[in-house]
C-alpha positions as CSV (number, residue, x, y, z in Angstrom):
1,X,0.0,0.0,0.0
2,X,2.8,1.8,0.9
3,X,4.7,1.9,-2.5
4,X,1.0,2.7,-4.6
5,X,0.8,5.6,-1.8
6,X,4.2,7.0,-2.6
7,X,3.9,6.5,-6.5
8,X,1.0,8.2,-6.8
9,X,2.1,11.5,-4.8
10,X,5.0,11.1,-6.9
11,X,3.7,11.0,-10.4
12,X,0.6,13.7,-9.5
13,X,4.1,15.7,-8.4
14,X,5.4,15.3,-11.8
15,X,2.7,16.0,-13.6
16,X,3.4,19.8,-11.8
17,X,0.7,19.9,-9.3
18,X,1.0,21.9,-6.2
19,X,1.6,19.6,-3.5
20,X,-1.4,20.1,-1.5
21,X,-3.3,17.9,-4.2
22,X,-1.2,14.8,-3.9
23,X,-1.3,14.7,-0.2
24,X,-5.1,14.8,-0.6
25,X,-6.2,13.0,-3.9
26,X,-3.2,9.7,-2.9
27,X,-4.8,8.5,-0.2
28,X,-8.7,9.0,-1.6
29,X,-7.6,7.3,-4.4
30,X,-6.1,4.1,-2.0
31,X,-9.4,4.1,0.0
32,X,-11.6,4.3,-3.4
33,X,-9.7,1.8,-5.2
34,X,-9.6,-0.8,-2.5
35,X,-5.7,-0.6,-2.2
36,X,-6.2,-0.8,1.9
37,X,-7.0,-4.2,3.7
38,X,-9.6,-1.9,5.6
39,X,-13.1,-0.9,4.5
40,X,-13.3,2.2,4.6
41,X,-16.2,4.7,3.7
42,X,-15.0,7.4,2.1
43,X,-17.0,10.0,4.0
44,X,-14.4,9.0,6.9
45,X,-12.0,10.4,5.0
46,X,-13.6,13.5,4.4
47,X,-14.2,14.0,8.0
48,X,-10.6,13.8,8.5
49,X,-10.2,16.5,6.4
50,X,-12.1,19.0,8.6
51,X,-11.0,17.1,11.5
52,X,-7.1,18.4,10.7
53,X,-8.3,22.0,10.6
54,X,-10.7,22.1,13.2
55,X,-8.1,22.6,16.3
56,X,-8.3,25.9,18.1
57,X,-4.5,26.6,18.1
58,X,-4.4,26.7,14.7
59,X,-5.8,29.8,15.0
60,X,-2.4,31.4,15.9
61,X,-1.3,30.4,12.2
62,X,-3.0,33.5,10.4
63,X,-2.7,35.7,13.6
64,X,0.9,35.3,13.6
65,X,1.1,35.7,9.8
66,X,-0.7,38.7,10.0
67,X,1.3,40.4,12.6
68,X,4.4,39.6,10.1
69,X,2.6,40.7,7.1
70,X,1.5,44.2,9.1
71,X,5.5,44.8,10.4
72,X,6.6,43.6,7.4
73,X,4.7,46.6,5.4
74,X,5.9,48.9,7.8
75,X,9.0,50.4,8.8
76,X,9.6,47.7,12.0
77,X,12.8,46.0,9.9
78,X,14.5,48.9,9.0
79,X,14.1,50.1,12.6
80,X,16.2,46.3,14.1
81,X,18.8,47.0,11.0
82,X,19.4,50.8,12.2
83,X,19.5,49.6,15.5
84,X,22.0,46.5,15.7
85,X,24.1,48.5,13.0
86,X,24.7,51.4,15.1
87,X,26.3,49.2,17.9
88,X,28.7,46.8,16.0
89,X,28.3,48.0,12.6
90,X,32.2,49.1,13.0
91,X,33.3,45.7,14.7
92,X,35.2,43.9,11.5
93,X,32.6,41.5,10.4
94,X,30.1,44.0,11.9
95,X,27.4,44.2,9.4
96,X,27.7,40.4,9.0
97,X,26.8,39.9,12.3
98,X,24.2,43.0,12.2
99,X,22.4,40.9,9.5
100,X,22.6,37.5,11.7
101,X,20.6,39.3,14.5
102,X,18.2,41.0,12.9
103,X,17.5,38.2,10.8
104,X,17.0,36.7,14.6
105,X,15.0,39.3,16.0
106,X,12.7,39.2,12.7
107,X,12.0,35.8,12.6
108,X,11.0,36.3,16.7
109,X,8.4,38.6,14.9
110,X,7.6,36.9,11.6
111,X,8.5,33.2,12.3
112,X,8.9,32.7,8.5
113,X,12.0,32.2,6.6
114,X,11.1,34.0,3.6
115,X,9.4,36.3,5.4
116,X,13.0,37.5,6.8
117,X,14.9,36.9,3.7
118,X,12.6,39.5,1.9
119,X,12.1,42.0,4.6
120,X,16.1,41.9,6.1
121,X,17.4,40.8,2.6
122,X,16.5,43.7,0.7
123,X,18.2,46.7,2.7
124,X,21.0,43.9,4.6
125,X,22.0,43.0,1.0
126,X,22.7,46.9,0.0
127,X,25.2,47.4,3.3
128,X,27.0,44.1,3.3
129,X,27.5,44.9,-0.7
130,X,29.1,48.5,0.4
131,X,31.3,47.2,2.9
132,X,32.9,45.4,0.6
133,X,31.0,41.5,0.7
134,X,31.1,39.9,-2.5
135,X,27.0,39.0,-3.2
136,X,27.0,35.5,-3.2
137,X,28.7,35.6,0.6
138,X,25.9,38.4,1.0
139,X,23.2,36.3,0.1
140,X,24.5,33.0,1.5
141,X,24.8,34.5,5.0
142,X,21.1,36.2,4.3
143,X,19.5,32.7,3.6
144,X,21.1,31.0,6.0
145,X,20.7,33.3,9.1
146,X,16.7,33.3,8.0
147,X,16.6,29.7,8.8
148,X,16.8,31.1,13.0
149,X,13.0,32.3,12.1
150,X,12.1,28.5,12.1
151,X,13.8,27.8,15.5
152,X,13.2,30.7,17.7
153,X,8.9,31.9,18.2
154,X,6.7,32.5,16.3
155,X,7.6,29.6,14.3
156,X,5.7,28.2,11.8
157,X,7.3,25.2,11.5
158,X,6.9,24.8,15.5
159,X,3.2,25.4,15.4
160,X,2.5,22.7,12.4
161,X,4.7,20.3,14.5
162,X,2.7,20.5,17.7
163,X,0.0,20.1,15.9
164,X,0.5,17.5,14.0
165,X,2.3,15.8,17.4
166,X,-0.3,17.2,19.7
167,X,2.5,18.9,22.2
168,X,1.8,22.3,23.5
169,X,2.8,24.8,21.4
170,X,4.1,27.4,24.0
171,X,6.7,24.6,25.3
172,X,7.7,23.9,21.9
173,X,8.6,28.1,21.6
174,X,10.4,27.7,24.8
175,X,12.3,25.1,23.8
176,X,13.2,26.6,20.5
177,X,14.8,29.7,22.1
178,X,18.5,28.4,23.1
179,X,19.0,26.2,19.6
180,X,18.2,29.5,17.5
181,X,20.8,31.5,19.9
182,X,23.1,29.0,19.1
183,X,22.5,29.5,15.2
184,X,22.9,32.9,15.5
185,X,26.4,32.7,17.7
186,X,28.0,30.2,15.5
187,X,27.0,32.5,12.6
188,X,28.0,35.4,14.1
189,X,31.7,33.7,15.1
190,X,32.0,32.7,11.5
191,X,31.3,36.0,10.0
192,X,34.1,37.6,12.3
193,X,36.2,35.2,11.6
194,X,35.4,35.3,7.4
195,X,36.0,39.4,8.1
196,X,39.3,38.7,9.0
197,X,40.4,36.5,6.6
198,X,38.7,38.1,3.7
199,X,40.3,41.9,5.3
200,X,36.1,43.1,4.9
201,X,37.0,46.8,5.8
202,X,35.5,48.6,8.7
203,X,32.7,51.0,8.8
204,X,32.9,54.8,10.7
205,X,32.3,54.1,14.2
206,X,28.6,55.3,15.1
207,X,28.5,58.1,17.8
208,X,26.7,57.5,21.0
209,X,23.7,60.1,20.1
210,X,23.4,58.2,16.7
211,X,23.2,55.1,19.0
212,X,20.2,56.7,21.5
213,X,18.7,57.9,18.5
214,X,18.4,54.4,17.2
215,X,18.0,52.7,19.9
216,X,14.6,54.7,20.6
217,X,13.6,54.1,16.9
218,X,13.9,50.5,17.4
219,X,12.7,49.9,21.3
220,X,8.8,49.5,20.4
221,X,9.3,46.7,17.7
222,X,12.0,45.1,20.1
223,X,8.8,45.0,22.4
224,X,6.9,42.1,20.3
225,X,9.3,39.2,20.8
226,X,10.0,39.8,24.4
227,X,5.7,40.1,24.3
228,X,5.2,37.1,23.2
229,X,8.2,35.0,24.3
230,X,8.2,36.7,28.0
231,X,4.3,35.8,28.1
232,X,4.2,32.6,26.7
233,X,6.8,31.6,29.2
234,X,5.6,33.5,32.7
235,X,2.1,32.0,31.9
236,X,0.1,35.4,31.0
237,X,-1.4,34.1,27.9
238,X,-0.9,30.9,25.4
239,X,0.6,30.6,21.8
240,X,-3.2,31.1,20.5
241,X,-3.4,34.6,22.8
242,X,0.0,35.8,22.2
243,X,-0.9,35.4,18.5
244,X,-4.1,37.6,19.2
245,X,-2.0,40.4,21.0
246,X,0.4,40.4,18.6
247,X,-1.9,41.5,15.6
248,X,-3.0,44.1,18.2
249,X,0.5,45.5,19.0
250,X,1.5,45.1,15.0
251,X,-1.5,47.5,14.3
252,X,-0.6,50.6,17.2
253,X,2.5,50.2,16.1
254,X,2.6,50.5,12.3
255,X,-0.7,52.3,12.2
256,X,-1.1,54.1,15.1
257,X,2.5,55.3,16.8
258,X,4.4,54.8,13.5
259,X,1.9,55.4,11.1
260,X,3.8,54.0,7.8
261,X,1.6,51.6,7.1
262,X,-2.4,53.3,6.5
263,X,-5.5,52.2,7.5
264,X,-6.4,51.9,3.8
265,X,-3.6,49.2,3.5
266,X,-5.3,46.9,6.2
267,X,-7.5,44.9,3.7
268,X,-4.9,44.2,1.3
269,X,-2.4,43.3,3.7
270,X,-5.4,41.0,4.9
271,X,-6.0,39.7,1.8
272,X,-2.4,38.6,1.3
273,X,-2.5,36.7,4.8
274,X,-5.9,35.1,4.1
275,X,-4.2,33.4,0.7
276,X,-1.1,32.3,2.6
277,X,-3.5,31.0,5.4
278,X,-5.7,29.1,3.1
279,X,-2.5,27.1,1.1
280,X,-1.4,26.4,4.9
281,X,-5.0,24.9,6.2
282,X,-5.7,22.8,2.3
283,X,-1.9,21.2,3.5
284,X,-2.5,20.8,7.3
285,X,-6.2,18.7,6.3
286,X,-4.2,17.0,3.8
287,X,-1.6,15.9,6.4
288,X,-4.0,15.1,8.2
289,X,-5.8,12.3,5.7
290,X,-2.5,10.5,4.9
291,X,-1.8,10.7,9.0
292,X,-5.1,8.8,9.6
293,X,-4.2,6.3,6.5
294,X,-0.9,5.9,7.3
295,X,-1.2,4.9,11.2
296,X,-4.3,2.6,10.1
297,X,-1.9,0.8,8.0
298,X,0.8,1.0,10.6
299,X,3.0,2.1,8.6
300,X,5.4,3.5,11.3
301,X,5.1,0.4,13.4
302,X,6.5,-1.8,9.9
303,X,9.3,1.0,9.1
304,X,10.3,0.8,12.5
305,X,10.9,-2.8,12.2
306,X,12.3,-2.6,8.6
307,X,14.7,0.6,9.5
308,X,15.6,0.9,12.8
309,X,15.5,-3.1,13.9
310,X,13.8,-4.2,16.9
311,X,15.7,-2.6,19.9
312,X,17.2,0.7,18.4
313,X,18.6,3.1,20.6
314,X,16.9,6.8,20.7
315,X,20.3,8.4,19.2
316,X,20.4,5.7,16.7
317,X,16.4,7.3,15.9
318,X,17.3,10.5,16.3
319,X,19.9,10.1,13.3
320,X,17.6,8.6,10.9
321,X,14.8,11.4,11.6
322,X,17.5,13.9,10.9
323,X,18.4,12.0,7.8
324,X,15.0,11.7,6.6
325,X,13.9,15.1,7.6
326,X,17.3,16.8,5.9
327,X,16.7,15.1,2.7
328,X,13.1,15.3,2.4
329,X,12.9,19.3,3.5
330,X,16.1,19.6,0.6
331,X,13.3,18.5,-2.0
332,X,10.2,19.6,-0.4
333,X,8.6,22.5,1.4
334,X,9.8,22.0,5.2
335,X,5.3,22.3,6.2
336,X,5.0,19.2,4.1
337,X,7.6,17.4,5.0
338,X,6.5,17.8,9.1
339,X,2.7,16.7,8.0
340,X,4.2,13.7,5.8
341,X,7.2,12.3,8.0
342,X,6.2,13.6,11.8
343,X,3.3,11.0,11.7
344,X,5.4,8.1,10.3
345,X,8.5,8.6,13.1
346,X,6.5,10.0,16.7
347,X,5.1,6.8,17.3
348,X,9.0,5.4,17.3
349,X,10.7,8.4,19.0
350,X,8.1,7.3,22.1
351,X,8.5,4.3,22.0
352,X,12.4,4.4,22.6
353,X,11.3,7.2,25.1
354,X,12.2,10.5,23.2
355,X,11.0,13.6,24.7
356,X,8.5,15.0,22.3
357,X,9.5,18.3,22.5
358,X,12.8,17.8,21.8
359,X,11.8,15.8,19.0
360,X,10.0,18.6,17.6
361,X,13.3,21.2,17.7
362,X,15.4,18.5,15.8
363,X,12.5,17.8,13.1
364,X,12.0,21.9,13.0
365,X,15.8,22.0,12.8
366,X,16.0,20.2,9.8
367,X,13.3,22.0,8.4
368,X,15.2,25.2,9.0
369,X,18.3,23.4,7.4
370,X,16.8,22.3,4.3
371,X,15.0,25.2,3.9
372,X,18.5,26.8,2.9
373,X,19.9,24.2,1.1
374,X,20.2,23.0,-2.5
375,X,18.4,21.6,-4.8
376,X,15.1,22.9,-3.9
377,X,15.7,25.0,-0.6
378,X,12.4,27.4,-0.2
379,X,14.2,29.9,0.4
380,X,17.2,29.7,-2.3
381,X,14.1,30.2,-4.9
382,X,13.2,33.3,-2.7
383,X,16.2,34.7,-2.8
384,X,16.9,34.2,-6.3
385,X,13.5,36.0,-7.0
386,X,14.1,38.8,-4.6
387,X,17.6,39.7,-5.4
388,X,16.9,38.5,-9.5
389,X,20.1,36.4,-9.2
390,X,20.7,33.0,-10.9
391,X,20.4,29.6,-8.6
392,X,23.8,29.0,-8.5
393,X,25.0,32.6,-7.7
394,X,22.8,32.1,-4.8
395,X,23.6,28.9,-3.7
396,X,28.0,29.5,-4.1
397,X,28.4,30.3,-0.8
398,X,26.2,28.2,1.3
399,X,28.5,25.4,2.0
400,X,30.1,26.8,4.9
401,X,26.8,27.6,6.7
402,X,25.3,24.6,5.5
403,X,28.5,22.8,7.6
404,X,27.9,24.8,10.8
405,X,24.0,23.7,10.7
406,X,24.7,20.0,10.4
407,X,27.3,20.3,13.3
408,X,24.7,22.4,15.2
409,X,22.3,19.4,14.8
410,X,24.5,16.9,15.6
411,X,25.4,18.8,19.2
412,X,21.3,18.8,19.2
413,X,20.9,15.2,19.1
414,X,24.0,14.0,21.5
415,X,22.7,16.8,24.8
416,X,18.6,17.4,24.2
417,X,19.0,19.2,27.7
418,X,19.9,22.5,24.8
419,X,16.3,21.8,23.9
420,X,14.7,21.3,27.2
421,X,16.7,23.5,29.8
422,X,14.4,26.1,30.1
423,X,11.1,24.0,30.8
């Protein structure tokens, strides 16, 4: 069942259709066809598709996307890039490092990759170009420190994982927090380090009235991930709430304090939200049809046997999700990969008694990983349509971050206590 599964997805794939419809029509076409040793009525399967998108905290999925889309219109990134620049802008490596935390601090506020390689990329890409970066080293760091949006809340990827593993959302944002700092430090050590080497020159020195000055431009957007972080994790509100408030302090702020985005804007911004929202919620109940055929089947029960043996260790699991996640999320957007895959290995992280929540930061890990790395990266296309460059002017200097992410991953896997320390 397994293989006609697969080859379906695969040739419907092929044939250039968005992915959403061979995660739907593969399994409907198993159940109709009789391909499944259960009898199933295919009104089941159709209730499974509402079931997948009837869960309240999926709510926080257009909130947060909102929010992003709101500060994204406005004025919010330029405000973090003024900001970090005026403080080690003139360190060597200094606007290499600039770009790897407010890449950070962007994804805390858009918790999308491309999100932050189009709202950082644009104006980050300009400087580091000035100062003397060659563009493919530009746009390889740009892509690459994007992938901390994935790791540190709001994530996207976090939220589609709990749900899809039923695990509290706010933990998995906690958790999330210390393996994104540790992206961004590694990044920020090789960008010093790729200063020196590469003599990048420095920048004038900014004077400490340039520095107030920015620091008061940028101290009201600072104030939406320490909103949603700090009350997520002192208990004021959940994932769900923090998403609420978080469209609510997007709008005073852009609208209201700021004012660069207009009221009149609101509806299209909206707009553009609702159609990201809807491609999001057609692949959750998708992922959620093949989930319900796939543990019927007991799929995960037979690769478990046929993969991992009979007594695996949870390392010795934890490797082949990373595997299996890194390859597939290479190919495939990193959403559908955590609906397809999460389903298949949860059951066999458990079962060898792997923390859950850790298991989500090394699945969303990979996501993050792939995400930036070739062939079919997400965010390689973005970039190469942002910045109108050719794939492989965008993908030339990736290698070295691609490296430090793997290492990253492997420190992940050998101490989870990075992933559950502050729980």
């Amino acid at each position: 069942m397994l293989t006609i599964l697969l080859s379906i997805m695969i040739i419907l794939l092929l044939l250039n259709f968005p992915m959403m419809i061979p995660l739907i029509v593969a399994p409907f076409v198993i159940v109709l066809l009789g391909y499944t040793k259960f009898d199933i009525d295919p009104s089941i399967m159709v209730g499974q598709l509402v079931t997948g998108i009837e869960s309240y905290q999926l709510l926080c999925v257009p909130l947060f996307i909102f929010a992003a889309d709101i500060m994204t219109a406005g004025k919010t990134s330029k405000r973090l890039l003024d900001f970090i620049g005026a403080f080690i802008g003139h360190i060597r490596g200094g606007y290499a490092v600039t770009t790897a935390a407010a890449c950070s601090l962007f994804g805390a506020i858009s918790g999308s990759t491309q999100a932050t390689v189009v709202a950082i990329g644009k104006p980050m890409r300009e400087r580091l170009l000035k100062v003397g970066y060659k563009d493919s080293s530009a746009i390889a760091l740009i892509i690459n420190a994007s992938d901390v949006a994935l790791l540190i809340p709001p994530s996207i990827g976090l939220i589609m994982y709990g749900l899809v593993a039923g695990v509290s959302i706010g933990e998995l944002f906690i958790a999330g927090i210390i393996p994104g700092l540790i992206v961004f430090l590694a990044f920020t050590i090789y960008s010093v380090i790729y200063a020196r080497v590469k003599n990048i020159p420095l920048t004038d020195k900014a004077t400490w009235k340039q520095r107030w000055f920015a620091f008061r431009k940028a101290l009201l957007p600072l104030g939406f991930p320490i909103l949603v972080i700090g009350g997520i994790y002192v208990g004021w509100f959940s994932a769900t709430e923090a998403a609420g408030i978080s469209v609510l302090y997007a709008l005073i702020l852009e609208v209201v304090i700021f004012r660069s985005v207009h009221i009149k804007q609101i509806p299209k911004i909206a707009l553009s939200t609702g159609l990201v929202t809807s491609a999001v919620f057609v692949l959750v109940a998708g992922g959620q049809v093949f989930t319900y055929l796939v543990n019927l089947e007991r799929i995960p029960q037979l690769l478990s046997e046929a993969v991992l043996g009979t007594d695996p260790s949870s390392t010795y699991v934890l490797l082949i999700v990373t595997l299996f996640f890194f390859i597939g999320c290479m190919f495939v957007d990193p959403i559908v990969v955590i609906l397809v895959l999460t389903p298949i290995f949860l059951p066999i992280a458990e079962q060898v008694g792997i923390d859950p929540i850790h298991l989500g930061i090394i699945i969303t890990f990979q996501a993050a990983l792939g995400s930036a790395t070739p062939p079919f990266g997400v965010d390689i296309f973005t970039a190469s349509a942002v910045f109108n460059k050719p794939y492989m002017e965008v993908i030339k200097g990736t290698p070295p971050y691609i490296i430090i992410m793997v290492l990253i991953a492997i420190l992940l896997i050998f101490f989870p206590q990075l992933s559950l320390a502050m729980l």
